[in-house]
N, C-alpha and C positions, 0 to 999 in steps of 0.2 A: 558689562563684564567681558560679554566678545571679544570689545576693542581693546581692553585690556591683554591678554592674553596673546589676541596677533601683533601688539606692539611687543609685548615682550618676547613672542616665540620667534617674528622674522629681527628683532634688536639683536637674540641671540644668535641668530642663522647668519648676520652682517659679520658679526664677532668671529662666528670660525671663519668666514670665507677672508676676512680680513690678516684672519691669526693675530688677534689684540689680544693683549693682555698672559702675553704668553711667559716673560719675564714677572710680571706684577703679583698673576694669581696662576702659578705652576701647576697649583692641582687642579682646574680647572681641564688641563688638559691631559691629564694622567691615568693612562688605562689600566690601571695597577690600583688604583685606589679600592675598586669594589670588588677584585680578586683578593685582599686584605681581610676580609670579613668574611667573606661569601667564596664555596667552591664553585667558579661558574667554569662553565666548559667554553670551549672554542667553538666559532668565532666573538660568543657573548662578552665573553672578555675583554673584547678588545674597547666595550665599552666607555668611555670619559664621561665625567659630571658632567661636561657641558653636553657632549651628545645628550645625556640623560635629562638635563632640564629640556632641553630639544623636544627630545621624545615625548616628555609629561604635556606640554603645552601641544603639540600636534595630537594626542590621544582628547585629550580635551576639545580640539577645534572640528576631528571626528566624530565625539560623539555629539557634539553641539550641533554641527550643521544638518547630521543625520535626524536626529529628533528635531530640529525645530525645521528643516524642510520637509520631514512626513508630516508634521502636525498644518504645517501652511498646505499644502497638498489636500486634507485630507478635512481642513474646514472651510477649506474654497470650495471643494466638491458642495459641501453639508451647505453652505451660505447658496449653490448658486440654484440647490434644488427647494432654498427658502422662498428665494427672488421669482422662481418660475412659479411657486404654489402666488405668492401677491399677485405675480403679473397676471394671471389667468385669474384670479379674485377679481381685481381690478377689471380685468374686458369683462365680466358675466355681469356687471353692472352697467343697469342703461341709463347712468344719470348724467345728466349735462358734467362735462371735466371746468371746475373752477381753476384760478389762478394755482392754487397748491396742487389739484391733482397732477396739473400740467407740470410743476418740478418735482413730484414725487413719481411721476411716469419716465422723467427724465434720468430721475437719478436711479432706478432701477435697471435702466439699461447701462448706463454707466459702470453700476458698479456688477452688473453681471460681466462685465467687458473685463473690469476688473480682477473678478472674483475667478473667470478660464486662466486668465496671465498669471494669477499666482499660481495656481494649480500646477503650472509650464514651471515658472521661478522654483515651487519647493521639489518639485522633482530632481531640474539642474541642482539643486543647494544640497540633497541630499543623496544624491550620485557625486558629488564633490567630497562631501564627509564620509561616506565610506572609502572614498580612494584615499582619504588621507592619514586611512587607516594603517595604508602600504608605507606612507613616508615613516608613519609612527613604527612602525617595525625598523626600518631602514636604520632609524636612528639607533635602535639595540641590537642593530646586526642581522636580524633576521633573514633580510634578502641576500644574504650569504651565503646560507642553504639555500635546500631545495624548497623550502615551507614558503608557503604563501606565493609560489612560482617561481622564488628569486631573482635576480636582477630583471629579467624580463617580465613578470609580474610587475615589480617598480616600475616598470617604464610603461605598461598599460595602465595601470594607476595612475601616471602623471597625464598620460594622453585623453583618460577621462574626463581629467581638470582642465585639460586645454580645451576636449570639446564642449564641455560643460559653461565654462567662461565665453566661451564666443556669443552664444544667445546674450549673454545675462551683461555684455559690453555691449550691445542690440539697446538692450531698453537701457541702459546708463546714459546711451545719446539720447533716446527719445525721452526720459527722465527732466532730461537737462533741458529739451527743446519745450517739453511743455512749461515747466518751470516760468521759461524765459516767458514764454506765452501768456501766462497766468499773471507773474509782474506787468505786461502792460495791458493786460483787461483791468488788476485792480486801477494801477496809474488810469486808465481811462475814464475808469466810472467816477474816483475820486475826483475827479478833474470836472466830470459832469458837475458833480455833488454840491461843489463849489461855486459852480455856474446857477444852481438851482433861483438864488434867493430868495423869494416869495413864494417857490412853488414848490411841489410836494415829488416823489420819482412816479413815474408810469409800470404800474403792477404787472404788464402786459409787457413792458419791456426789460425787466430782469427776469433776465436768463438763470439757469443751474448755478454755470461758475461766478455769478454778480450775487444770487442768492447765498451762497456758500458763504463770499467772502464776504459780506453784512453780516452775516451772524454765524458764522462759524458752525453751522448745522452739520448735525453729524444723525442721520437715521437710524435707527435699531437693527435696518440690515445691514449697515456697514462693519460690521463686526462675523467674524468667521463662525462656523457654525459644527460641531462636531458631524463627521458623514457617518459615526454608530451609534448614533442616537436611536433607540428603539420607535422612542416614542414622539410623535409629530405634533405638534400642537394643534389645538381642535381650530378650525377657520374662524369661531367666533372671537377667540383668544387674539387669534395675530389681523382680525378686522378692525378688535377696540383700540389696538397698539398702532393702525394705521392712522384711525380716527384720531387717535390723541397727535400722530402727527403731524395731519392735515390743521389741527388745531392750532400747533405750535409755528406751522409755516405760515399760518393765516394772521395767528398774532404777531407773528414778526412782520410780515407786510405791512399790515396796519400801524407800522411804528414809523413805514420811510413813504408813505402812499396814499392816507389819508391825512384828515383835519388834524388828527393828534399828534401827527409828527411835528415837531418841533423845530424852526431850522436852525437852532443852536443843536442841536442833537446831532443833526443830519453834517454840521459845516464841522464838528469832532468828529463825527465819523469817518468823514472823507481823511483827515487828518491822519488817522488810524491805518486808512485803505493807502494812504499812500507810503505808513511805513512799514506796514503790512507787502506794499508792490516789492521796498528794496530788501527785504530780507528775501523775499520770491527770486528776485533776483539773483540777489548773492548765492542764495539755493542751488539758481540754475547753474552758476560758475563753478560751484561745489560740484555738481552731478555732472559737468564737464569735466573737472579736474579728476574724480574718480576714476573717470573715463579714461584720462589720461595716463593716469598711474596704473591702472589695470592694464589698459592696452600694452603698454611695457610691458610690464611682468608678464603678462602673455606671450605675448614676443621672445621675451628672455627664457621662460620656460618653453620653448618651442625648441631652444638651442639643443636642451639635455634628449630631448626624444629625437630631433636628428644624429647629432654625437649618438649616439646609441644605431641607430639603422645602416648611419653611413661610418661608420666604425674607422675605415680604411682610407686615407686620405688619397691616395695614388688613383684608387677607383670612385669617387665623390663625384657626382655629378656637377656638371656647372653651376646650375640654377640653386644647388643647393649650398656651395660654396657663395656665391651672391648672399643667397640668405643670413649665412654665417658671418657674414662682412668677411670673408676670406682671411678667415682667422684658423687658426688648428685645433683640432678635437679640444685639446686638453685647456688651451685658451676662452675657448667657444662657452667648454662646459662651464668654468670658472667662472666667468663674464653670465653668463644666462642664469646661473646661480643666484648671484653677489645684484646684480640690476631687476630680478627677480624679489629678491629676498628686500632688497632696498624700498624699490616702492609699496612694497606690503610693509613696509616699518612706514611709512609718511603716510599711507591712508588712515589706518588710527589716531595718528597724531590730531590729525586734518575731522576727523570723525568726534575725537574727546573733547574737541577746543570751540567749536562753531557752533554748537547749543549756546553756548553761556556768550558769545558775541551777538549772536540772532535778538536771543531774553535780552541784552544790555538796550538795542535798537530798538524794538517794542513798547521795553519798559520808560524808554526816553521818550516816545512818539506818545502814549499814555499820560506823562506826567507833565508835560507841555499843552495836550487837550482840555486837562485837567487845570492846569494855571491860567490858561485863556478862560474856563467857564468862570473861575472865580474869581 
């Protein structure tokens, strides 16, 4: 539903900057339409349906980012004080660490590494959504007046989102680098897989991420965990929930590692792992392209808060003229907008469309392992 909404709120934001549809759909742009109905006062009036679809979808992408970055914020905390109660379970025991303890010791630090970074993510995400509170006013006029700080409130609104965005283009590239990473550990193992013939994999030599991508393992602590949670669960409760999934890593071993594996099993699996690698892949091209489509917009939203400091063309510093590609305020603004608003309309595109290509590649690499067993 997100992407929904930012494809439609920066489609509409392309549309003014462009001035389409100005002949076609007239009352689109007619600030006279809701003074018709409604006695609004000045400068609310000056309001157009298109500003106002604007604004609908920017109040929506404020309250969405606001609530769903407290709530990642606030079950990262709650998951990472889960992971510290295991981890400390786990040392107060002196029993020899078998092959699962060793990927369940693994993946607890893992995902506590995980679980700090979102905490960092839902903060940025929702310091984003409250600034974009400012745009949603912007669009009814409001930073007109004094309310809400007016023009210069906007433009620390928009500088929150630039500083906000900088971290969160940070992990976009490292996103995309593990991605890549992760495509040639599976390509590598599957490549083993194939090589095996007569022999079974060595339980000692898969790792975390070779575990993961055999069986798609996902632990009961991967999942977020409310931080108001009154109540903690008794250590016997989350010892048996360990237990079962020392169980379940154990039985999955014993499917690529002892006598029962089968190497019809093992030669579809690898088959799997390797088209499993190319969607990792294409992932990582995605979590590059992101990257790149953000970086713009960043860039381009950087124009509107210079335009705003350096107001004055005659007194413009050099350096920030370079920044501008030595273009003029009203240029700058325009361009930082319209190349702004643009690549937020291609990242949804790019976000709606590449699930159902990934599912098409899986589902092919399935029903080919499938034709071979039979």
């Amino acid at each position: 539903m997100d992407a929904v909404v930012q494809l439609i709120r920066n489609g509409l934001c392309c549309i003014k900057d462009l001035e389409w549809f100005q002949d076609t759909f007239p009352s689109l742009w007619d600030s006279n339409i809701f003074p018709q109905y409604y006695d609004i006062p000045a400068p609310y009036n000056q309001t157009t349906p298109l500003d106002a679809m604007i604004g609908v979808t920017q109040f929506y992408a404020s309250v969405s980012m606001t609530t769903s970055g407290w709530t990642l914020m606030h079950t990262s905390y709650g998951k990472m004080r889960r992971i510290q109660r295991l981890k400390q379970a786990l040392a107060d025991k002196n029993e020899k660490d078998t092959d699962a303890d060793r990927l369940i010791q693994a993946s607890l630090v893992k995902e506590a590494m995980y679980a700090a970074r979102s905490m960092f993510i839902g903060f940025l995400v929702m310091s984003i959504g409250i600034a974009f509170f400012w745009l949603f006013a912007n669009s009814f006029k409001v930073t007109q007046t004094s309310l809400l700080g007016g023009v210069p409130g906007l433009i620390h609104a928009l500088t929150v989102t630039e500083v906000g965005l900088l971290p969160l283009l940070y992990y976009m590239w490292i996103d995309s680098g593990e991605q890549l990473k992760r495509a040639a550990r599976l390509e590598k193992l599957a490549n083993e897989m194939k090589e095996l013939k007569d022999r079974r994999l060595n339980a000692a030599d898969i790792d975390l991420p070779s575990f993961e991508a055999l069986t798609e393992w996902l632990p009961f602590w991967d999942s977020g965990v409310s931080a108001f949670e009154t109540s903690i669960p008794e250590s016997a409760v989350e010892e048996k929930l360990v237990l079962e999934e020392k169980f379940k890593i154990q039985k999955s071993l014993d499917q690529f590692t002892t006598e029962k594996a089968k190497i019809v099993v093992l030669q579809d699996k690898a088959n799997e792992l390797l088209a499993a690698s190319r969607v990792a892949r294409l992932e990582g091209y995605r979590e590059f392209l992101y990257f790149i489509l953000n970086s713009i917009a960043f860039y381009s939203y950087m124009f509107c808060v210079l335009v705003f400091y350096f107001d004055k063309e005659e007194t413009k510093p050099e350096t920030v003229r370079s920044l501008m590609f030595y273009l003029d305020n009203e240029s700058a603004d325009w361009h930082g907008n319209f190349w702004g608003d643009l690549m937020w309309t291609i990242e949804p595109v790019i976000i709606l469309s590449t699930p159902m290509i990934f599912a098409s590649i899986k589902n092919a690499a399935k029903q080919k392992s499938k034709a071979k067993s039979d």
